[in-house]
LUMMI-877603 format. One record per atom (N, C-alpha, C): residue in three letters; chain; atom name; x, y, z. Coordinates in nm, 3 decimals, padded with zeros to 5 digits. Example, Ala and Ser with C-alpha at 12.3 -4.5 7.8 and 13.67 -1.06 7.14 Angstrom:
<recs>
 residuo cadena atomo       x       y       z
     ALA      A     N  01.319 -00.569  00.780
     ALA      A    CA  01.230 -00.450  00.780
     ALA      A     C  01.320 -00.330  00.780
     SER      A     N  01.285 -00.225  00.708
     SER      A    CA  01.367 -00.106  00.714
     SER      A     C  01.290  00.003  00.787
</recs>
This chain:
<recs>
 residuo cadena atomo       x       y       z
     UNK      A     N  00.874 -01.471  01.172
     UNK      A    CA  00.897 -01.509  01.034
     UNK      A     C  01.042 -01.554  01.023
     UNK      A     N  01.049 -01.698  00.949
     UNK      A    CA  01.199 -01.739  00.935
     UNK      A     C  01.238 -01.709  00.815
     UNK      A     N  01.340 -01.754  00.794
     UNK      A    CA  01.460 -01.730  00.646
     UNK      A     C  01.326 -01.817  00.515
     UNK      A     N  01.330 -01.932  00.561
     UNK      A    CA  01.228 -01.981  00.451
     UNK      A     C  01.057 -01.913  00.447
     UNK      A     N  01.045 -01.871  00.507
     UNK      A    CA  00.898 -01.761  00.558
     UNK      A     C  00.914 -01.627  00.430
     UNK      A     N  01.050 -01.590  00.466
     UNK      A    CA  01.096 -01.483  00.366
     UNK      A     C  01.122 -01.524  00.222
     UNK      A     N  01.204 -01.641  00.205
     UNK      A    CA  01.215 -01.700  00.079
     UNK      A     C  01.126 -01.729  00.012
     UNK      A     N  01.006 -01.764  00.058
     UNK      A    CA  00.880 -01.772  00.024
     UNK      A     C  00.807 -01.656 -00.066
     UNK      A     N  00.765 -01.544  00.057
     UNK      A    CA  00.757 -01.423 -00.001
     UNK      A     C  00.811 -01.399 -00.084
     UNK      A     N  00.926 -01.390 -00.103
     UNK      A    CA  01.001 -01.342 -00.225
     UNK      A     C  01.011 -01.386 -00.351
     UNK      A     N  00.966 -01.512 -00.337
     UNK      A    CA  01.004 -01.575 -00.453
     UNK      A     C  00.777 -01.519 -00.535
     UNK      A     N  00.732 -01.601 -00.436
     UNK      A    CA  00.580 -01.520 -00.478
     UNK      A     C  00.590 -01.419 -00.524
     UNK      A     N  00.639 -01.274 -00.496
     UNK      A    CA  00.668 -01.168 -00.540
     UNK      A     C  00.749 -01.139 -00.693
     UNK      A     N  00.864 -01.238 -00.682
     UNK      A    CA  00.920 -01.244 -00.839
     UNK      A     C  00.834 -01.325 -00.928
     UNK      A     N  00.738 -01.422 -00.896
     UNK      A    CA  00.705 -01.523 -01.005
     UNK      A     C  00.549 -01.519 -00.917
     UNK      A     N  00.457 -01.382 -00.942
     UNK      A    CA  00.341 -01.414 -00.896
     UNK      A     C  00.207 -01.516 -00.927
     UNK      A     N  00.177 -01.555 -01.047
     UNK      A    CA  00.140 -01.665 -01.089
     UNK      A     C  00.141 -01.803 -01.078
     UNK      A     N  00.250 -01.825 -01.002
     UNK      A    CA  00.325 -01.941 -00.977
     UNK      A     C  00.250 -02.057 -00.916
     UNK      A     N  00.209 -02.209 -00.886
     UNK      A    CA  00.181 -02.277 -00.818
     UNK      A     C  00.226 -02.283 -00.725
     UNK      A     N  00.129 -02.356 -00.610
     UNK      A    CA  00.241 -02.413 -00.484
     UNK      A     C  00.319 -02.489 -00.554
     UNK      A     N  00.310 -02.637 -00.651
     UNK      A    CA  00.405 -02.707 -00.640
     UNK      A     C  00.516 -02.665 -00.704
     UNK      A     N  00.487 -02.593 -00.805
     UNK      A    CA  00.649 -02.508 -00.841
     UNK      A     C  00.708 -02.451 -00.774
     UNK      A     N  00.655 -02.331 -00.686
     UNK      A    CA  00.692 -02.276 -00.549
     UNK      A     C  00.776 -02.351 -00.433
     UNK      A     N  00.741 -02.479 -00.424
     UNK      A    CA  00.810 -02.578 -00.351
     UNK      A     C  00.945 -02.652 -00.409
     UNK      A     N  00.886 -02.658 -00.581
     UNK      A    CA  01.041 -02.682 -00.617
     UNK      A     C  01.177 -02.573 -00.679
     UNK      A     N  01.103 -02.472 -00.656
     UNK      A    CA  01.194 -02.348 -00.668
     UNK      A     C  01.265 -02.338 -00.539
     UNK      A     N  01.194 -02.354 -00.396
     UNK      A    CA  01.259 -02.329 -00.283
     UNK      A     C  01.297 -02.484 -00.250
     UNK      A     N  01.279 -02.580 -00.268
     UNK      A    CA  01.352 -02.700 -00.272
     UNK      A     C  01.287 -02.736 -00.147
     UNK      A     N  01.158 -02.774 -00.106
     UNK      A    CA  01.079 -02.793  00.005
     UNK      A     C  00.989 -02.831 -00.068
     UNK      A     N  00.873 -02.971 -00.008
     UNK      A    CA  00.789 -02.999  00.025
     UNK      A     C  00.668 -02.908  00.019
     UNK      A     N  00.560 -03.008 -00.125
     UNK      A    CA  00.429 -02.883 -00.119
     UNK      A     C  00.413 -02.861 -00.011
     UNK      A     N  00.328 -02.954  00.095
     UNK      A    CA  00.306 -02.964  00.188
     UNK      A     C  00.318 -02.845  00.290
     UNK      A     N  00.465 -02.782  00.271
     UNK      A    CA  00.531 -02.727  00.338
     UNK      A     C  00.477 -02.605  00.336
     UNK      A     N  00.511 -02.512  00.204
     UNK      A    CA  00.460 -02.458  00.102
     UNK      A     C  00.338 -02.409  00.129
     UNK      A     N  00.244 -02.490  00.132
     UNK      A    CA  00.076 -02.489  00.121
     UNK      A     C  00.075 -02.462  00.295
     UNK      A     N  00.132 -02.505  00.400
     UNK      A    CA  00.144 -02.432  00.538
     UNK      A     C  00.158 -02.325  00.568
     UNK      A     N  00.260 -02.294  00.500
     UNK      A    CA  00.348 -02.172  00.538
     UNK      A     C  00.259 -02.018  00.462
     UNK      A     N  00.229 -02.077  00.317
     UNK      A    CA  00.139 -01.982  00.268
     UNK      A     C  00.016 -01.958  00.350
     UNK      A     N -00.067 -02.048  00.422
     UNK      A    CA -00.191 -02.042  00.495
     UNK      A     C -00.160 -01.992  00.637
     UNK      A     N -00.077 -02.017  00.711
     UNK      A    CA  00.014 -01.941  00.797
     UNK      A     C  00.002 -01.777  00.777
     UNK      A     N  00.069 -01.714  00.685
     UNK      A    CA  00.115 -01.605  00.646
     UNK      A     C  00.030 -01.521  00.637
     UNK      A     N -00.076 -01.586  00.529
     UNK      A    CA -00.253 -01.527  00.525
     UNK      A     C -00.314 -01.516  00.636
     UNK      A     N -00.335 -01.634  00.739
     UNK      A    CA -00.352 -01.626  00.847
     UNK      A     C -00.352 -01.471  00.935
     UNK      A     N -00.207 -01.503  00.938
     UNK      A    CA -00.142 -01.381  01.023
     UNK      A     C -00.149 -01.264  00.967
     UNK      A     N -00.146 -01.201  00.854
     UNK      A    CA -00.205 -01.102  00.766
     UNK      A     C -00.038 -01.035  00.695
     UNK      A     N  00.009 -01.129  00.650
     UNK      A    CA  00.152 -01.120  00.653
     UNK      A     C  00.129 -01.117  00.472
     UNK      A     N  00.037 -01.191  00.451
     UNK      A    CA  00.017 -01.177  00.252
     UNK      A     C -00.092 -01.133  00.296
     UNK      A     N -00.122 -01.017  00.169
     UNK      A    CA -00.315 -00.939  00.225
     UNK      A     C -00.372 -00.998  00.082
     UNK      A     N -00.289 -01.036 -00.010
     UNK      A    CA -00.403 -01.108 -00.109
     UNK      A     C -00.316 -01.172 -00.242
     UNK      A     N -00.415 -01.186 -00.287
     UNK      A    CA -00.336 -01.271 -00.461
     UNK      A     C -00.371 -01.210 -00.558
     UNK      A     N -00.441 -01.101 -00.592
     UNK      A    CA -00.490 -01.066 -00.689
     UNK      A     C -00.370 -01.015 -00.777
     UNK      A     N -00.434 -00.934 -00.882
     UNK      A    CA -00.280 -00.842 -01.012
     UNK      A     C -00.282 -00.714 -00.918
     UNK      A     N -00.143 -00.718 -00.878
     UNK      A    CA -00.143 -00.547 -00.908
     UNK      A     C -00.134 -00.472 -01.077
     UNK      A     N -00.251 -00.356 -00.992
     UNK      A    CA -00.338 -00.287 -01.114
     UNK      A     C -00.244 -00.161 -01.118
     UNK      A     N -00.206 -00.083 -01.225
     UNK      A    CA -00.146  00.010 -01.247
     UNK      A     C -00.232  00.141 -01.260
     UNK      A     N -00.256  00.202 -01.121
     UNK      A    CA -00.360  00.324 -01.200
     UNK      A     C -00.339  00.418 -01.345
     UNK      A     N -00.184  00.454 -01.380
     UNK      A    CA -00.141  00.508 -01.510
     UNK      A     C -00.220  00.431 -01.625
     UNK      A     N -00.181  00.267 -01.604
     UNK      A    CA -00.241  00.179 -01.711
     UNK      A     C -00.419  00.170 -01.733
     UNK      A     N -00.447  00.187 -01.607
     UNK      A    CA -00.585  00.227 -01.593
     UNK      A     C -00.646  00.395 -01.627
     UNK      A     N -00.557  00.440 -01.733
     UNK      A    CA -00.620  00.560 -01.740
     UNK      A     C -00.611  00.682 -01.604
     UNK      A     N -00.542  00.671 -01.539
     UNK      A    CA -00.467  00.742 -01.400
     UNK      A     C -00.370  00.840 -01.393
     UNK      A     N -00.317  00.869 -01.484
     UNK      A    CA -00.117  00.866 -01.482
     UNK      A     C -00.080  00.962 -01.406
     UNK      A     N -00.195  01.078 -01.344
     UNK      A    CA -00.139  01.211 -01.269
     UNK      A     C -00.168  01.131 -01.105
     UNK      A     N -00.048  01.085 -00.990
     UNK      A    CA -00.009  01.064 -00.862
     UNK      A     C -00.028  01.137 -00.790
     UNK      A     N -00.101  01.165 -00.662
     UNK      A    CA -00.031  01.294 -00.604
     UNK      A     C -00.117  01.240 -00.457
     UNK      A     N -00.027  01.315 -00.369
     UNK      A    CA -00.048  01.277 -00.248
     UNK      A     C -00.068  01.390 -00.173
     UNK      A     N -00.183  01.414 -00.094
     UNK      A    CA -00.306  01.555 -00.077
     UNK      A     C -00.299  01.532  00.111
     UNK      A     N -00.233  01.615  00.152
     UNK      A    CA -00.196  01.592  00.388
     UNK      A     C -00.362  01.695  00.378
     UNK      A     N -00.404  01.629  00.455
     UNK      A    CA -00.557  01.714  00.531
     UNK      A     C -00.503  01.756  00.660
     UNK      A     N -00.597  01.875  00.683
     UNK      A    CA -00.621  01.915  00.795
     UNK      A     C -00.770  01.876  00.859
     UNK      A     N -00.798  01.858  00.967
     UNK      A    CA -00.931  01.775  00.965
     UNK      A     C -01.022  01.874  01.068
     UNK      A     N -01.107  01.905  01.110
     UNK      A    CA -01.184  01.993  01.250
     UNK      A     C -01.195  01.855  01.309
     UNK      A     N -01.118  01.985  01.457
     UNK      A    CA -01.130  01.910  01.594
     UNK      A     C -01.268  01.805  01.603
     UNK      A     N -01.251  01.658  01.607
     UNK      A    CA -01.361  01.567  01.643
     UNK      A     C -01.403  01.517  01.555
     UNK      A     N -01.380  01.541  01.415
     UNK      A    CA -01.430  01.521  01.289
     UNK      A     C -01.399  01.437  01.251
     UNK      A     N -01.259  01.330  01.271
     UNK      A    CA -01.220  01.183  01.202
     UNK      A     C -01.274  01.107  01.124
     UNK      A     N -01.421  01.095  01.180
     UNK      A    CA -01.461  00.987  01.169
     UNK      A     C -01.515  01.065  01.019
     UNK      A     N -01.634  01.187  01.026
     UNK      A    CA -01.634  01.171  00.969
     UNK      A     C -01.591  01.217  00.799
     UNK      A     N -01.473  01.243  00.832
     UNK      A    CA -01.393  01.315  00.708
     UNK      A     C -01.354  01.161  00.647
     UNK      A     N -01.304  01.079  00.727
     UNK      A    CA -01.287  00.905  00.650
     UNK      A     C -01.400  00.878  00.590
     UNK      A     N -01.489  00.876  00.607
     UNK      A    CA -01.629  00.864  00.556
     UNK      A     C -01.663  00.915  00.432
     UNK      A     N -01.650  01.044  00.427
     UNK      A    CA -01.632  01.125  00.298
     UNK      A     C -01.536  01.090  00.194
     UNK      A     N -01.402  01.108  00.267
     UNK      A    CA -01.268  01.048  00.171
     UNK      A     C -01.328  00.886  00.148
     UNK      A     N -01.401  00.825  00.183
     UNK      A    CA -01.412  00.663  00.138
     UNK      A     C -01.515  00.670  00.006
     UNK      A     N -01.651  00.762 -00.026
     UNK      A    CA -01.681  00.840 -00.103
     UNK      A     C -01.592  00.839 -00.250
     UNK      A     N -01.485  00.896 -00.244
     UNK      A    CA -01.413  00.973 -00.354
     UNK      A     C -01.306  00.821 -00.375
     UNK      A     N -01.336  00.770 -00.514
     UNK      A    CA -01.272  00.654 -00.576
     UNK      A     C -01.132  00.668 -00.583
     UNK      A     N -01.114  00.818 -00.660
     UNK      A    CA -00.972  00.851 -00.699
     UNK      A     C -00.871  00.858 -00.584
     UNK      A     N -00.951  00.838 -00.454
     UNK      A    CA -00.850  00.791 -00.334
     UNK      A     C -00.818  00.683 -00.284
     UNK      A     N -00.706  00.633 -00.337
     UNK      A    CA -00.642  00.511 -00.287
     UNK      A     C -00.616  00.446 -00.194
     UNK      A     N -00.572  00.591 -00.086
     UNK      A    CA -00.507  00.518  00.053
     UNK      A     C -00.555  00.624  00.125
     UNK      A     N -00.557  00.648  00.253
     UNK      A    CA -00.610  00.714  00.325
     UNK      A     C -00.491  00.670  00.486
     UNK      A     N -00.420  00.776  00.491
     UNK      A    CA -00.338  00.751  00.645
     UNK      A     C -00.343  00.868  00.721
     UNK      A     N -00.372  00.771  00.876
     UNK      A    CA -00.394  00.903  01.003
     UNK      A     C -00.231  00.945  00.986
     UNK      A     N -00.223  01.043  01.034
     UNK      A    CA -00.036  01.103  01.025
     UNK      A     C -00.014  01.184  01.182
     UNK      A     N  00.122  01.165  01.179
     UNK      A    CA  00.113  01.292  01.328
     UNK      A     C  00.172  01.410  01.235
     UNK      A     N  00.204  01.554  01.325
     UNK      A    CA  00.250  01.630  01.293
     UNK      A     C  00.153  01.753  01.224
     UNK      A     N  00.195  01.848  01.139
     UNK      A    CA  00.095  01.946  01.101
     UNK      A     C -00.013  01.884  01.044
     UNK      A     N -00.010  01.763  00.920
     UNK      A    CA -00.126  01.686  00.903
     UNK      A     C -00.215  01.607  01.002
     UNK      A     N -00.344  01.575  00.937
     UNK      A    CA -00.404  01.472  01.032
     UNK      A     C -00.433  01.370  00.938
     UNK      A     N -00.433  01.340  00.834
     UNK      A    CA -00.418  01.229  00.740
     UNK      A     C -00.387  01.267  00.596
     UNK      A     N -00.312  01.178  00.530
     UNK      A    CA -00.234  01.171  00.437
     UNK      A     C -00.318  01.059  00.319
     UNK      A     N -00.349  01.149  00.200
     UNK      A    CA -00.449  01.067  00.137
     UNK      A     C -00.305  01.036 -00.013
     UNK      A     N -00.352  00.883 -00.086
     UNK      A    CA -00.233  00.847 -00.221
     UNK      A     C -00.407  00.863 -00.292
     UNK      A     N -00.335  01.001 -00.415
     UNK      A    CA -00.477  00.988 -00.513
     UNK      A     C -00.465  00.985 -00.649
     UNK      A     N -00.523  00.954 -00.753
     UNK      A    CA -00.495  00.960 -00.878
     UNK      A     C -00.562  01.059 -00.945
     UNK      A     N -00.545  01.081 -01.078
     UNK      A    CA -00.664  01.137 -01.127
     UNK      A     C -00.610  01.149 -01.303
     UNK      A     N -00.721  01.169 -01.381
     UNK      A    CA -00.683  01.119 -01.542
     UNK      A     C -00.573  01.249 -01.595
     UNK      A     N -00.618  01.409 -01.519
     UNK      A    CA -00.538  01.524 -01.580
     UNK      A     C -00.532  01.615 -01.445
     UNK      A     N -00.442  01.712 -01.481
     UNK      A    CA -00.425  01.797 -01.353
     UNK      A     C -00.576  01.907 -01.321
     UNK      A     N -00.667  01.904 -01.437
     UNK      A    CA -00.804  01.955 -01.423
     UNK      A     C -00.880  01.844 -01.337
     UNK      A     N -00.881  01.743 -01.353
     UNK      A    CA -00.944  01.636 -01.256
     UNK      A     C -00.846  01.615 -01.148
     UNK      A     N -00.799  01.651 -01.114
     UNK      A    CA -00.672  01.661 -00.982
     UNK      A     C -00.752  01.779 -00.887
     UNK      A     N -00.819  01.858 -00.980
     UNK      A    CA -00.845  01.980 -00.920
     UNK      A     C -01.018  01.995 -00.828
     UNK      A     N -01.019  01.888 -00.972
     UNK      A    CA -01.220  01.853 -00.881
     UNK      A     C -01.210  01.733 -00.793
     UNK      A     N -01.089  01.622 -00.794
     UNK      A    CA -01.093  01.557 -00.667
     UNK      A     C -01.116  01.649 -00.525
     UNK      A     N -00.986  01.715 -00.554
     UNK      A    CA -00.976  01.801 -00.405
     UNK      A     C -01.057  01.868 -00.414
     UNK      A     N -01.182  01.899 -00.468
     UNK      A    CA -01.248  01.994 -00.477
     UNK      A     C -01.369  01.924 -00.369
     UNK      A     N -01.382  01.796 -00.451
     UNK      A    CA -01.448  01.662 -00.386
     UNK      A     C -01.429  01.663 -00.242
     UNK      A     N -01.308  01.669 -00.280
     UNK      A    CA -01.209  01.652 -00.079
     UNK      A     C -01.275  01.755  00.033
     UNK      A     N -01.264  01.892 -00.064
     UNK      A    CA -01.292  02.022  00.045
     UNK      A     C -01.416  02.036  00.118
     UNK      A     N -01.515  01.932 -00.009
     UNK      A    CA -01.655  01.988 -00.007
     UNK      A     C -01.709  01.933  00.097
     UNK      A     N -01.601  01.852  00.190
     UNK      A    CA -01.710  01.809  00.334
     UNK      A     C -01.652  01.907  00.418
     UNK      A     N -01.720  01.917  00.527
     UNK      A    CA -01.695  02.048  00.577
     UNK      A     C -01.608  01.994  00.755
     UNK      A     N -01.572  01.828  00.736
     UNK      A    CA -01.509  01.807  00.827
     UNK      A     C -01.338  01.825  00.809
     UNK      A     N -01.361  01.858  00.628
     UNK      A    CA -01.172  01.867  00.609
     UNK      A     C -01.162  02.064  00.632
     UNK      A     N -01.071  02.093  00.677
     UNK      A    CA -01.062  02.213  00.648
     UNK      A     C -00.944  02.281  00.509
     UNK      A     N -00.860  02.237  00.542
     UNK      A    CA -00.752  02.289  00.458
     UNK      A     C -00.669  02.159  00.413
     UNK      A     N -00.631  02.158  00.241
     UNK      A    CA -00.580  02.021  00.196
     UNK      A     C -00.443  02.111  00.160
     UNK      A     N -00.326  02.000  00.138
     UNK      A    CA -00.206  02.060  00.087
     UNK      A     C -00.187  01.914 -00.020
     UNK      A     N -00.166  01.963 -00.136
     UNK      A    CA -00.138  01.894 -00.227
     UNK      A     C  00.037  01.906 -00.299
     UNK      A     N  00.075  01.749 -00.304
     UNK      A    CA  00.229  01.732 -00.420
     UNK      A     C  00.205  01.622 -00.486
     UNK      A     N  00.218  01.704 -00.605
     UNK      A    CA  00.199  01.621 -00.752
     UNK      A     C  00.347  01.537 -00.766
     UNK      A     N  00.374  01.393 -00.768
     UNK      A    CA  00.467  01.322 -00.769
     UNK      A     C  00.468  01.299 -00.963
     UNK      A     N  00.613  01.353 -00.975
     UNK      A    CA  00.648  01.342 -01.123
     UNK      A     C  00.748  01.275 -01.152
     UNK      A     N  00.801  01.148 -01.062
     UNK      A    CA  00.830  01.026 -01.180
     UNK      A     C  00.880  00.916 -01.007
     UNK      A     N  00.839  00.772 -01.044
     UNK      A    CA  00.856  00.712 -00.911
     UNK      A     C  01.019  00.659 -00.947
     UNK      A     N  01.086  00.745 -00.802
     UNK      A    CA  01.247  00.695 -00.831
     UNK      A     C  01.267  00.543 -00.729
     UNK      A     N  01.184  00.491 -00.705
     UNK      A    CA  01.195  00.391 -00.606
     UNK      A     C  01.065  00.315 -00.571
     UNK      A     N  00.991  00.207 -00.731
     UNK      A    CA  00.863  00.190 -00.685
     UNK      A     C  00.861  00.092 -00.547
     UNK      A     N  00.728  00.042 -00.522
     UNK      A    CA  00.669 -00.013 -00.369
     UNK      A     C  00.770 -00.135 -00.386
     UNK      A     N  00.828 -00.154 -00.316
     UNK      A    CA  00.905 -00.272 -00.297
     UNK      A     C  00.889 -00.370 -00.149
     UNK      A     N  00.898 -00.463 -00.135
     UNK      A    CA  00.915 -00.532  00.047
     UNK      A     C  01.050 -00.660  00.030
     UNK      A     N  01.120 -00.669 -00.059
     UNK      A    CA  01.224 -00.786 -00.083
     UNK      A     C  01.351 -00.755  00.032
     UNK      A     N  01.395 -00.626  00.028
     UNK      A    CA  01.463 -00.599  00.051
     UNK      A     C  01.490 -00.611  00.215
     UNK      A     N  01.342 -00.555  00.259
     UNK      A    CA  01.311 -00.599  00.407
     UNK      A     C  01.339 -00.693  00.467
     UNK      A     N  01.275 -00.824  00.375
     UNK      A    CA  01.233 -00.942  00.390
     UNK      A     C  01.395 -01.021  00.380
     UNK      A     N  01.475 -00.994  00.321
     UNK      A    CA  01.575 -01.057  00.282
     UNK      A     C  01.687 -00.995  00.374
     UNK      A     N  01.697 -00.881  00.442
     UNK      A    CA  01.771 -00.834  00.510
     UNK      A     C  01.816 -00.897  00.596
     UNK      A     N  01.911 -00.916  00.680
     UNK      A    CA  01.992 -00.955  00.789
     UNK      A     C  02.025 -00.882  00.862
     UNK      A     N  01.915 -00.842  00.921
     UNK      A    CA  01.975 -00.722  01.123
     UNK      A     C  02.031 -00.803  01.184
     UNK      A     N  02.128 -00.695  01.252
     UNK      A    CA  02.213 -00.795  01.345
     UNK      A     C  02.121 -00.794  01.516
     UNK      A     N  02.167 -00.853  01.579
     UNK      A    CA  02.099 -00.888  01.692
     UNK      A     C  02.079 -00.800  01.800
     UNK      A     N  01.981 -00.754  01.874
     UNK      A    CA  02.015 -00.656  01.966
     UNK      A     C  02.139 -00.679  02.046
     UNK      A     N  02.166 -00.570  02.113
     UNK      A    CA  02.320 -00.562  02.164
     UNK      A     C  02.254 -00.630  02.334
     UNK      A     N  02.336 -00.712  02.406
     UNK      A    CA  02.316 -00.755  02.521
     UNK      A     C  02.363 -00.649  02.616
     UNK      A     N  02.298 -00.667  02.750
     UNK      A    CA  02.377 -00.578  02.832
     UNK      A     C  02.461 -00.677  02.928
</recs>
């Protein structure tokens, strides 16, 4: 990914609605260009889509909380299976360390917080869940910063 690869992204990200051909005259390039580089990117899985981001709070959501499983030996597959089941789970990640996956979940009150995981327990491939209720985001999802960064070069020997 080059400097204009990133400028791209970024600018999509501030002005998501945007056309290619405005997009092209915001970055001062050629639709053409534009309409490549975007199909490129998709391609490569570098943009995963165009849709709105949806606000689960705004959607009736507002309690966050992120629930580490413990899983029985051999069971992976199918504790994902189960967790794919339960709506109020967003994300679902294998993890190393005392967890074996790390679920992002919502739920409307901390009583429905309680029958998700309840949801969670009731397959008998999770064993033990540890739940933290996240109470205010000091740093929402961002990628600009990445994208716009300047690492310096590996060091030669």
């Amino acid at each position: 990914m080059d400097e204009l690869d990133a400028r791209l992204l970024v600018t999509m990200r501030a002005h998501p609605r945007v056309g290619l051909t405005e997009l092209a005259r915001l970055l001062g390039v050629a639709r053409g260009t534009v309409q490549a580089r975007v199909e490129k990117l998709t391609a490569r899985g570098v943009i995963l889509d165009f849709g709105p981001t949806v606000s689960a709070a705004g959607a009736g959501y507002p309690i966050l909380a992120f629930v580490s499983l413990q899983i029985a030996q051999g069971r992976l597959t199918e504790a994902v299976q189960a967790l794919g089941e339960v709506p109020q789970i967003l994300e679902v990640y294998g993890t190393s360390g005392q967890h074996d996956l790390l679920c992002r979940v919502v739920a409307r009150s901390t009583d429905h917080l309680q029958e998700v995981i309840a949801r969670i327990l009731a397959s008998p491939a999770v064993q033990r869940t540890d739940t933290t209720i996240a109470l205010s985001t000091q740093i929402p999802y961002r990628i600009e910063p990445l994208l716009t960064q300047r690492e310096s070069p590996p060091p030669t020997t």
